[in-house]
N, CA, C and O of each residue as an XYZ file, in Angstrom:
312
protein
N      95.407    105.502     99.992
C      96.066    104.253     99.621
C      97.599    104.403     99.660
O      98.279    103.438    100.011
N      98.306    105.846     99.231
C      99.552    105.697     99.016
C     100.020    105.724    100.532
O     101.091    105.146    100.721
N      99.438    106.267    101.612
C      99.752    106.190    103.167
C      99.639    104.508    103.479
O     100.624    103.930    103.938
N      98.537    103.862    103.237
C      99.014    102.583    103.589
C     100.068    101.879    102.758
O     100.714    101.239    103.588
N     100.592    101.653    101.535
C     101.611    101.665    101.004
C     103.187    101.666    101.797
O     104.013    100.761    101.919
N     103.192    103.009    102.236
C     104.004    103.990    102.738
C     104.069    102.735    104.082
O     104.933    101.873    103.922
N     103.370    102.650    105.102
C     103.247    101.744    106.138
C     103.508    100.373    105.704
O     103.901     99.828    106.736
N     103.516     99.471    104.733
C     103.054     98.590    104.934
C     104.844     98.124    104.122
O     105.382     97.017    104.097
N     105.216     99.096    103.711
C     106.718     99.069    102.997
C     107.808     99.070    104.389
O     108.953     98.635    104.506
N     107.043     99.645    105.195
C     107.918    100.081    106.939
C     107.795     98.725    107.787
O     108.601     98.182    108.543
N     106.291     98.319    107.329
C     106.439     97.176    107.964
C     107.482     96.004    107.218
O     108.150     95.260    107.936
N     107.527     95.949    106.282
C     108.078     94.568    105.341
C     109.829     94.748    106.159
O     110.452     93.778    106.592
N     110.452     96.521    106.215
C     111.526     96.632    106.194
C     111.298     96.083    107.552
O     111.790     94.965    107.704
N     110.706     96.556    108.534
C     111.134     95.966    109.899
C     111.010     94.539    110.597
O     111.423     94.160    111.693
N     110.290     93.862    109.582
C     109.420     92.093    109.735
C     110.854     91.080    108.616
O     111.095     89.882    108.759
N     111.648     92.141    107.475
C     113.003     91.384    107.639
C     113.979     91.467    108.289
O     114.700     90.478    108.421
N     114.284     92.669    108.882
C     115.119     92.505    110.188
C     115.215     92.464    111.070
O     116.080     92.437    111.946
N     114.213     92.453    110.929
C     113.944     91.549    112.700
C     113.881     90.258    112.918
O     114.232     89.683    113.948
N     113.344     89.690    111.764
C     113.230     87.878    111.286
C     114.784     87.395    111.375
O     115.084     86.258    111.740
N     116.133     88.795    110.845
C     117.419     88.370    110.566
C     118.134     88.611    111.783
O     119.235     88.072    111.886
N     117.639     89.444    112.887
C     118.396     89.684    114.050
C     117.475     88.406    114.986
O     117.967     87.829    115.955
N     116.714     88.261    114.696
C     116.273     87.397    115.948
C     116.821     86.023    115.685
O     116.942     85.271    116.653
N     117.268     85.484    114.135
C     117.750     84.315    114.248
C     119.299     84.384    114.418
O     119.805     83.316    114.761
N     120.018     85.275    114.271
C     121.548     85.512    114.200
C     121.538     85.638    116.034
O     122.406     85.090    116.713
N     120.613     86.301    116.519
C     120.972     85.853    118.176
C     120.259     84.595    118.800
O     119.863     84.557    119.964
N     120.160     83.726    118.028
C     119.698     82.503    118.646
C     118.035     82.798    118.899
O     117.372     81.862    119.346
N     117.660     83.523    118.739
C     116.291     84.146    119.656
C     115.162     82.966    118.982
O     114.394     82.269    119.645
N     115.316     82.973    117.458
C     114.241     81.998    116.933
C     114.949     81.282    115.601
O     115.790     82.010    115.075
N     114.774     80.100    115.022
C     114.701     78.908    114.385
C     114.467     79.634    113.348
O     113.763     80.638    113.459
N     115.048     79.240    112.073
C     114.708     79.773    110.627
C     113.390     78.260    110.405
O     112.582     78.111    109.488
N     113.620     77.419    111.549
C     112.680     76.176    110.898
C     111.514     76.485    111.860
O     110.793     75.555    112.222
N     111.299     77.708    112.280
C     110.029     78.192    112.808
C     109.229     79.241    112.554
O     109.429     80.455    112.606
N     108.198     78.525    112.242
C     106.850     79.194    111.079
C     106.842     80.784    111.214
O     106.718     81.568    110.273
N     107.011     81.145    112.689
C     106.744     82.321    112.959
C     108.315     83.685    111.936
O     108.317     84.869    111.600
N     109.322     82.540    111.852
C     109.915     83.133    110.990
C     109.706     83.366    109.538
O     109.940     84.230    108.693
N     109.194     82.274    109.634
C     108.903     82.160    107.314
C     107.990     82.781    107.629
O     107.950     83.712    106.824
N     106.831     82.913    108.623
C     105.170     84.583    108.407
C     106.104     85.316    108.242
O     106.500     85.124    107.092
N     107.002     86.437    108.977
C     107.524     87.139    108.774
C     108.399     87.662    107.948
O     108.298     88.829    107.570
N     109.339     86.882    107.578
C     109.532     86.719    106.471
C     108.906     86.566    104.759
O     109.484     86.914    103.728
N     107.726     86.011    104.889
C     106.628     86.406    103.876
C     105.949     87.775    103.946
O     106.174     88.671    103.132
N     105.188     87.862    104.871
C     104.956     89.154    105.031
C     105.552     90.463    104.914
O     105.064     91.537    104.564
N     107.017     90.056    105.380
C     107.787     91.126    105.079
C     108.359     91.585    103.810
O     108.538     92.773    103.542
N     108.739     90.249    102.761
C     108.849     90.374    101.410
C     107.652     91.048    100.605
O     107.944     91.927     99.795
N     106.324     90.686    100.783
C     105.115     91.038    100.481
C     105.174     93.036    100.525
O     105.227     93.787     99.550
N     105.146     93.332    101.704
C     105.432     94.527    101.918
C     106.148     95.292    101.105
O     105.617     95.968    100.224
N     108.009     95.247    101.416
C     108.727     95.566    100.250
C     108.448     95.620     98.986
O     108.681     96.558     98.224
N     107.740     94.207     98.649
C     107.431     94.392     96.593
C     106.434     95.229     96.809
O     106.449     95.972     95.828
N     105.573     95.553     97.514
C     103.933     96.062     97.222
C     105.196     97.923     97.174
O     105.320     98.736     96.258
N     105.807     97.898     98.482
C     105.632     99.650     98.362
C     107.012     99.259     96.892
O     106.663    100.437     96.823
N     107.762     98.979     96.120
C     108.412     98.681     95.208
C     107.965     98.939     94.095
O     108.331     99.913     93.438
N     107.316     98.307     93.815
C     105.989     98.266     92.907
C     105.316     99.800     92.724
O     105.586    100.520     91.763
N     104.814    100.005     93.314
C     104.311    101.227     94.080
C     105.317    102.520     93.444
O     104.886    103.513     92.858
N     106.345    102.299     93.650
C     107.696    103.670     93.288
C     108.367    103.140     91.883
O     109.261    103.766     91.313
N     107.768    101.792     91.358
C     108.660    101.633     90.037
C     109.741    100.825     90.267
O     110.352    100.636     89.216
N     110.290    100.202     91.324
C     111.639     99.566     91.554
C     111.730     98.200     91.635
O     111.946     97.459     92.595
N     111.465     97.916     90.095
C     110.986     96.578     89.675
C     111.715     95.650     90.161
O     111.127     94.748     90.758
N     113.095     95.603     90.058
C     114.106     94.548     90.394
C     113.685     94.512     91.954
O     113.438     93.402     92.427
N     113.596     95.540     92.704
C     113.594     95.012     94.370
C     112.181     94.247     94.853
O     111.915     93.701     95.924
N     111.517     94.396     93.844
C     110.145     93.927     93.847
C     110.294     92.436     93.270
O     109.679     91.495     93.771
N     111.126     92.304     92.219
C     111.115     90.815     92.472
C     112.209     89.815     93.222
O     112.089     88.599     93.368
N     113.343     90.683     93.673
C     114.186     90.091     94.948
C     112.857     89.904     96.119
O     112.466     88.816     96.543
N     112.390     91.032     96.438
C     111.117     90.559     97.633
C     109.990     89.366     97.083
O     109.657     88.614     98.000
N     109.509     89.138     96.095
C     108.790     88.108     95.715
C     108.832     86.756     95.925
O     108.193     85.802     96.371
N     110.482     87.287     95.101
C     111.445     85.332     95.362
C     111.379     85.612     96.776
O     110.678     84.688     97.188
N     111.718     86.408     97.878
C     111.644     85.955     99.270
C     110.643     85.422     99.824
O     110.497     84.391    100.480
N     109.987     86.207     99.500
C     107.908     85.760     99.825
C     108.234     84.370     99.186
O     108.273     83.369     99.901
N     108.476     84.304     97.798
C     108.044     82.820     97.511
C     109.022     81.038     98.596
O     108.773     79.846     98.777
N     109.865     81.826     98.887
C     111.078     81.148     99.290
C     110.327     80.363    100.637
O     110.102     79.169    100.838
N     109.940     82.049    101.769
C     108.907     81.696    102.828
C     107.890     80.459    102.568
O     107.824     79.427    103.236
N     107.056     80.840    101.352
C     106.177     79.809    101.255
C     106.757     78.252    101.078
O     106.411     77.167    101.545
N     107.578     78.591    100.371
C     107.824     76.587    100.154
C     108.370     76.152    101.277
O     108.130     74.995    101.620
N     109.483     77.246    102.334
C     109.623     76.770    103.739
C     108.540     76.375    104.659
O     108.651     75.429    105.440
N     107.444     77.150    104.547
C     106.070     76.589    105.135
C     105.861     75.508    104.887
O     105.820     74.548    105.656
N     105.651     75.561    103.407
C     105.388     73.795    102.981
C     105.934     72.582    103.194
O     105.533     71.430    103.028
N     107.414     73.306    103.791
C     108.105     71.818    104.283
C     107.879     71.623    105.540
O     107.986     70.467    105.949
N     107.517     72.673    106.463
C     107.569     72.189    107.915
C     105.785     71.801    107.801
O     105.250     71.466    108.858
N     105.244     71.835    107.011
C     103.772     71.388    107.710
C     103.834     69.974    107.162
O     103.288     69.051    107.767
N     104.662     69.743    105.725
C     104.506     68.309    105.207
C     105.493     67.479    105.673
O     105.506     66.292    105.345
């Protein structure tokens, strides 16, 4: 379990910057879904391996992001 952890903390780090380089070069829309998944997912990640090592505060900076993602979802589907 602590190996997927370990992975899934690598993924969160690389699914937010990549979400932040691909919109700073024009590449994709912050008002496109495929950014707020990634952006959720990637917050998700961070708090889980966070959590995981004790580093409560970065765990809930990643949460509010995750949560942030979601209500952006909610506006582009409603």
């Amino acid at each position: 379990m602590k190996k997927f952890i370990e992975i899934f903390g690598w993924y969160g780090t690389v699914a937010i910057l990549l979400t932040y380089s691909l919109a700073i070069f024009s590449v994709i829309s912050p008002t496109n879904i495929w950014y707020q998944i990634l952006n959720i997912t990637g917050g998700i990640g961070l708090a889980t391996l966070s959590i995981h090592k004790k580093a409560y505060q970065v765990a809930v900076v990643n949460i509010l992001w995750a949560i942030v993602g979601l209500i952006a979802i909610l506006k582009l589907i409603i």
